[in-house]
C-alpha positions in Angstrom: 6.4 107.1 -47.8 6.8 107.0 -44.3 9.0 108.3 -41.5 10.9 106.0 -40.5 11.5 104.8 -44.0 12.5 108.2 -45.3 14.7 108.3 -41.7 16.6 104.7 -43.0 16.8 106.4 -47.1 19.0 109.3 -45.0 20.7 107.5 -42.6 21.8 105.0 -45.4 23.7 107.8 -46.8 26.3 108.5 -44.2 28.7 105.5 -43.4 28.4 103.5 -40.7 32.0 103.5 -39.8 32.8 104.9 -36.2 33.7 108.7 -35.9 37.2 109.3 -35.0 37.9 112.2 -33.1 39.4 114.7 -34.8 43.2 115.4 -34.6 43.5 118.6 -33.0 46.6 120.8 -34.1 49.8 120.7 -32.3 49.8 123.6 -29.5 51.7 126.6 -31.3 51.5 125.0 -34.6 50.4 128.4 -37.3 50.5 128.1 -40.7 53.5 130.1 -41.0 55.1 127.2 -39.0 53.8 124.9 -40.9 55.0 126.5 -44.9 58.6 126.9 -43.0 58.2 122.5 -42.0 57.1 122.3 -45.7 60.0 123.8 -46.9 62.9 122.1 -44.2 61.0 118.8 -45.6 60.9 120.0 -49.2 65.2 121.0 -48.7 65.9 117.5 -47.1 64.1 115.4 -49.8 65.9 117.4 -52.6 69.4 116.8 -50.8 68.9 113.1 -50.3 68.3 113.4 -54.4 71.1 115.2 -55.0 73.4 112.2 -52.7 71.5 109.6 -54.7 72.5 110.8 -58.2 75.8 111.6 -57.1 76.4 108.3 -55.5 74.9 106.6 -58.3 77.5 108.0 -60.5 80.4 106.9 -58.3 78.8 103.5 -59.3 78.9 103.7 -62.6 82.4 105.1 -62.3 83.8 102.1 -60.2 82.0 100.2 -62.6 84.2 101.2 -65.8 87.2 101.3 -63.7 89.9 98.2 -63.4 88.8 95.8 -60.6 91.4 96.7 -57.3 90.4 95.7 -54.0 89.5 99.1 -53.4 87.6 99.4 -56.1 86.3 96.4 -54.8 85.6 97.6 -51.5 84.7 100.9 -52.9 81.8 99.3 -54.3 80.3 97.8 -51.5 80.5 101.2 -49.8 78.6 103.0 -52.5 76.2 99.8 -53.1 75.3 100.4 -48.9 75.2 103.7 -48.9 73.4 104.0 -52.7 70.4 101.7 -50.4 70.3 104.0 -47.1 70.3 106.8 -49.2 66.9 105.2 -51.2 65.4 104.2 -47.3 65.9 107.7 -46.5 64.5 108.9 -49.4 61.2 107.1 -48.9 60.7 107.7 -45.1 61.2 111.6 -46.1 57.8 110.8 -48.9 56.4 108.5 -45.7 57.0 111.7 -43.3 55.5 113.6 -45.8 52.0 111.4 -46.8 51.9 110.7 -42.8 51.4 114.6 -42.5 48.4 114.1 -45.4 47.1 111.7 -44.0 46.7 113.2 -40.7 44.8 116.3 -42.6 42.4 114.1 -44.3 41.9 112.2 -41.3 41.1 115.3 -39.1 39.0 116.5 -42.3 37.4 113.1 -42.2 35.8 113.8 -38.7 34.9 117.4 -39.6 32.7 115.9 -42.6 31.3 113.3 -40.3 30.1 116.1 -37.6 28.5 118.3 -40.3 26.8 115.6 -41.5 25.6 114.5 -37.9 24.5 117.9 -37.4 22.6 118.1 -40.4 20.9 115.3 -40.3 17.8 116.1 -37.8 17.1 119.5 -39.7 17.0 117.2 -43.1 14.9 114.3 -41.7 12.3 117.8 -40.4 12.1 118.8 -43.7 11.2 115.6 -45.0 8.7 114.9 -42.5 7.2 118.5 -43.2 7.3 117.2 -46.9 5.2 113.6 -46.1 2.4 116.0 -44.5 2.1 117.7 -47.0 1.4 114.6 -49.4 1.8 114.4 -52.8 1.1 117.3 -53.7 3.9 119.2 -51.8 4.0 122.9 -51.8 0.9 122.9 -53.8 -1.4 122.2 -50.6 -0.5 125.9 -49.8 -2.1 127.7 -52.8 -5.0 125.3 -52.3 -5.4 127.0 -49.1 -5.5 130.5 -50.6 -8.8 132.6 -50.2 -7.4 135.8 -52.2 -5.9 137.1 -55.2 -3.4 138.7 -52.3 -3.0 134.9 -50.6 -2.2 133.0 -53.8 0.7 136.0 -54.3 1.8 135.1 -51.3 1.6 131.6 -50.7 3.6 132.0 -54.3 6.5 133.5 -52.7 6.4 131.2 -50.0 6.4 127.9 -52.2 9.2 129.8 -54.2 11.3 129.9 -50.7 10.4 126.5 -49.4 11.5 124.8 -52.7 14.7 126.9 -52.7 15.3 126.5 -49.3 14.5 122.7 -49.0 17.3 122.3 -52.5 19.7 124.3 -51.0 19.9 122.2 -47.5 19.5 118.9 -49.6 22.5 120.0 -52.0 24.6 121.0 -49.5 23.8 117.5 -47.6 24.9 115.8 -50.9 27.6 117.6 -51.3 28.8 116.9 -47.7 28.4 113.3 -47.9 30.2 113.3 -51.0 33.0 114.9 -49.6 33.2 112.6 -47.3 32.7 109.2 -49.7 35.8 111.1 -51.6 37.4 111.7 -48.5 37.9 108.4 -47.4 38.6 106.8 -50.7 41.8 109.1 -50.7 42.2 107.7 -47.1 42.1 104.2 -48.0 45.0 105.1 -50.8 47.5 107.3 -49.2 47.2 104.4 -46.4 48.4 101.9 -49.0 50.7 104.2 -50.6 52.2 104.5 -46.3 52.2 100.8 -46.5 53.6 100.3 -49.7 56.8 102.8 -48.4 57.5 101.0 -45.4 58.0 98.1 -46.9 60.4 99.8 -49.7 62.3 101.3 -46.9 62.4 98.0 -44.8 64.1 96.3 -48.4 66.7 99.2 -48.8 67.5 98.6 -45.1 67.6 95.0 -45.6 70.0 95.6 -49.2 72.2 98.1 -47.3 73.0 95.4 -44.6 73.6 93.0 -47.4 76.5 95.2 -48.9 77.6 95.1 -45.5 78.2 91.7 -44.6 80.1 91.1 -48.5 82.3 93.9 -47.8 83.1 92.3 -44.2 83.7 89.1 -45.8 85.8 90.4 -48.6 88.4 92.3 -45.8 88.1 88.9 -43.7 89.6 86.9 -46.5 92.6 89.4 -46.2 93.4 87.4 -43.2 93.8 84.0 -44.7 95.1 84.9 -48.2 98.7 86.3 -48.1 98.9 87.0 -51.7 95.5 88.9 -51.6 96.9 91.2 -48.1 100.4 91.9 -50.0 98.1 93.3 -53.1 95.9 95.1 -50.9 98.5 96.9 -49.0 100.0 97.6 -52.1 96.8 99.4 -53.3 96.9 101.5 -50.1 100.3 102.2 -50.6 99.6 103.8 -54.2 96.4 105.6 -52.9 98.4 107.6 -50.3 100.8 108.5 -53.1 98.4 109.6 -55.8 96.8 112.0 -52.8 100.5 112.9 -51.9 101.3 113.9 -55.2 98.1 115.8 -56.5 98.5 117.7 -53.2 102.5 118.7 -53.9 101.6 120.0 -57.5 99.0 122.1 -56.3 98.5 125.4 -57.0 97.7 128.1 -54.3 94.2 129.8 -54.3 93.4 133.5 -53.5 92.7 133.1 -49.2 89.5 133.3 -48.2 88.9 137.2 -46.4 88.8 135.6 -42.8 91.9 133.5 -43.4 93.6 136.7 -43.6 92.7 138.1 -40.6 93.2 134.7 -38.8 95.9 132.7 -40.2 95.9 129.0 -39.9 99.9 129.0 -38.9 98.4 130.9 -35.8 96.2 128.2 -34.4 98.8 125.4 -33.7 97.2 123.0 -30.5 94.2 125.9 -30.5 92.1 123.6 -33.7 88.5 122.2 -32.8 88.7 118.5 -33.0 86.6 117.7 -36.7 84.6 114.3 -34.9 84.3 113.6 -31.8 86.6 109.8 -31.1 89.8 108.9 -30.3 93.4 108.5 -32.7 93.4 104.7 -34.4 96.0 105.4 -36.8 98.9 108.1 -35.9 100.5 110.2 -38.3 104.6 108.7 -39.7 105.7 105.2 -40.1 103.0 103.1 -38.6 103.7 98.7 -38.4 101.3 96.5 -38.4 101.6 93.8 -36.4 99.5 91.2 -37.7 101.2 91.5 -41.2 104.7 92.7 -40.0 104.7 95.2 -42.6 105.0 98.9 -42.4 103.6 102.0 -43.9 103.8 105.4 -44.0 100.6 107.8 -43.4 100.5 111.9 -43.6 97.8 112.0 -41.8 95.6 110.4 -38.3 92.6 108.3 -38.5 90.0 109.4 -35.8 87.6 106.4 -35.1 84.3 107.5 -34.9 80.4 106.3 -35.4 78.9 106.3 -38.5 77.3 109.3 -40.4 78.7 111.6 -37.5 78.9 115.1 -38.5 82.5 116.3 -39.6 83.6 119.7 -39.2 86.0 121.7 -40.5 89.1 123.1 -38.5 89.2 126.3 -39.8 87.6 128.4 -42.2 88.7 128.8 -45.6 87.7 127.2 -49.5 86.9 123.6 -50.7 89.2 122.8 -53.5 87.8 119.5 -53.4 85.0 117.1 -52.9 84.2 114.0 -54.1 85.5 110.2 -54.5 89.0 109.1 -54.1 90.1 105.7 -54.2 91.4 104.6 -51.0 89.9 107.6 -49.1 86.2 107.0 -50.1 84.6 110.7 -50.5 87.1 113.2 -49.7 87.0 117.0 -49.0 90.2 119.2 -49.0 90.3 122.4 -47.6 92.5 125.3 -49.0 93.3 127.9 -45.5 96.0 130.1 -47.8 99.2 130.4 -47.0 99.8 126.6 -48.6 97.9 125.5 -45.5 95.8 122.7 -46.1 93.0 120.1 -44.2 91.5 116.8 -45.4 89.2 114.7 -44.7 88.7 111.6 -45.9 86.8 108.0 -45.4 83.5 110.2 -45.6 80.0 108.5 -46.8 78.3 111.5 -48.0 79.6 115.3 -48.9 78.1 118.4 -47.2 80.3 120.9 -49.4 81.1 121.5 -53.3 84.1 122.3 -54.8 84.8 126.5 -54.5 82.7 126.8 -51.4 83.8 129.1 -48.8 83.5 127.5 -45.3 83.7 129.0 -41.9 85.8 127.1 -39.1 83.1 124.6 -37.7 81.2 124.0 -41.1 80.0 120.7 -41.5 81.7 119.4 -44.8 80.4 115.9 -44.5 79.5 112.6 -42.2 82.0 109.9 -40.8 82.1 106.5 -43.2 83.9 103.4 -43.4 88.1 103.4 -43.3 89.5 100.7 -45.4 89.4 98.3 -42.3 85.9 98.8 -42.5 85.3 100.3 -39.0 84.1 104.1 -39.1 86.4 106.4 -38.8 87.6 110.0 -40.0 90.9 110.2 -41.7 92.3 113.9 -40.8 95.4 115.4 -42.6 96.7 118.8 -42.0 99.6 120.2 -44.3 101.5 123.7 -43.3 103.5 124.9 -45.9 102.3 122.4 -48.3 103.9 119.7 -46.6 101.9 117.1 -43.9 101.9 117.2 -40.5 101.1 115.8 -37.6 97.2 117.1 -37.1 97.7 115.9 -33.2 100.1 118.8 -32.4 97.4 121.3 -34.2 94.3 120.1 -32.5 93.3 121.2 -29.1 94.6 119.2 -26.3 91.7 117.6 -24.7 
């Protein structure tokens, strides 16, 4: 066999595809940094399960439950926010198999360099091989004038052979490597594929929920009969959150609400969201309906998925849906001093946590109206007040 021949076998086995250069690590990057990444990315994708399951049961929830218009409305909420919750989920695994792929790929070009650099000593050896002929190592025994020279030209055939395995194995192995390397290559990239479009269809099915729950509080304006039963549903929420806060039993105050108590910090409270009042605390009219309610609390119009903080610290008697108020999270400060906050699209807190002043407890969602907003309510005493006169002045 010739040269050149035995140069084309070799070449044949490394791909032809062009080298990439290889992705060199982010300056600072160690892998200390890199477990503590893991582990932030490990947190987030096990919180976005946690939202899905528990927004997932809200659904099944609302769908047992009597159809109201805020049931109705409730739905839609938890349909939209059910589908950004799933597009989150799989941009968090897309974040996650980009990071693979970007290994494999800088592992890719590492295979393809060792093989490069291999690749003249293997082609030597093989050229040493065709001069010897056919038969090989042998030629150097032949050569031997002494009992002494065949012992050595022994050895020496011994280390050749071993020698010549060792750098052919380890050529194999490379290029197999390499073949396996970019097979995995080739399927994380579809897998990458195959995510963005999941999350482009959850985006799409959020947006969806959307525009029906828009069109179900537009027909509020032409339908007297369905506005009168609407209003009346609001009316009842407000109640039923009026009355299971007035039977409420007081809880042990949290240490630092006894060294700071909340009747202390009137007009000195952080603001929970950044926005301005929409709805004022009393008897509110509404002019488009000439009708007229009564709210205990303000509604603080705001952008969507903002964080929400609380005002001060203190223990979270409760957290989760209620109707009229989406997800809600009330606040226990002692004394019978009270904070909620309602209209939220996704819980940061569970029920019995202790939370310092400034904790986020969850993220701005959509008011009844459908615009996002915070709804804020502050009782002292056990009874509401207005949260304006309590919040800083700003």
């Amino acid at each position: 066999m010739r040269v050149p021949l035995l140069l084309a076998l070799l070449a044949a086995q490394l791909p032809t595809l062009q080298q990439p250069s290889p992705t060199a690590p982010a300056a600072g990057t160690s892998a200390p940094a890199e477990l503590v990444q893991a582990a932030e990315a490990a947190k987030a994708q096990q919180a976005t399960k946690e939202r899905i399951a528990a927004l997932t049961r809200e659904a099944d929830v609302l769908k047992r439950q009597s159809v109201s218009m805020l049931d109705q409305v409730r739905r839609l909420d938890v349909e939209r926010d059910l589908e950004r919750a799933r597009e989150v989920q799989a941009r968090q695994a897309l974040s996650v198999l980009e990071a693979d792929l970007a290994s494999l790929t800088s592992r890719q070009a590492t295979l393809r360099s060792t093989l490069e650099g291999e690749r003249p000593a293997i082609a030597a050896r093989l050229r040493r091989l065709q001069r010897l002929g056919r038969v090989g190592y042998a030629r150097i025994a032949w050569n031997a004038t002494s009992a002494r020279d065949v012992g050595r030209a022994a050895r020496l055939m011994n280390y050749l052979a071993k020698d010549d395995g060792r750098r052919l194995q380890a050529y194999a192995r490379t290029a197999g490597e390499l073949g396996e390397t970019e097979a995995r290559l080739t399927q994380r990239r579809e897998e990458a594929r195959s995510l963005e479009a999941e999350a482009r269809v959850r985006r799409a099915a959020a947006e969806a929920a959307y525009v029906k729950k828009r069109e179900l509080l537009a027909s509020l304006e032409n339908e007297s009969e369905q506005r009168e039963r609407w209003l009346a549903e609001l009316v009842a929420a407000r109640a039923r959150l009026d009355a299971s806060m007035t039977g409420r039993a007081p809880v042990p105050a949290p240490t630092q609400v006894l060294r700071v108590p909340f009747t202390t910090r009137r007009r000195a409270l952080p603001w929970p969201v950044e926005g301005n009042i929409t709805g004022r605390f009393g008897r509110q009219r509404d002019a488009r309906f000439g009708t007229s309610t009564v709210s205990n609390g303000v509604t603080i119009a705001s952008t969507i998925g903002s964080a929400v903080r609380a005002l001060h610290p203190g223990s979270v008697v409760f957290a989760g849906a209620f109707t009229g108020f989406g997800q809600l999270v009330i606040v226990d400060h002692g004394q019978q001093s009270y904070s909620l906050y309602g209209y939220l699209s996704g819980l940061r807190v569970q029920r019995g946590a202790a939370v310092e002043g400034g904790a986020i407890v969850g993220e701005v969602g959509d008011a009844p109206d459908g615009k996002a907003a915070l709804y804020l309510e502050v009782r002292v005493d056990g009874r509401p007040v207005d949260p304006v006169l309590w919040l800083q002045q700003r």
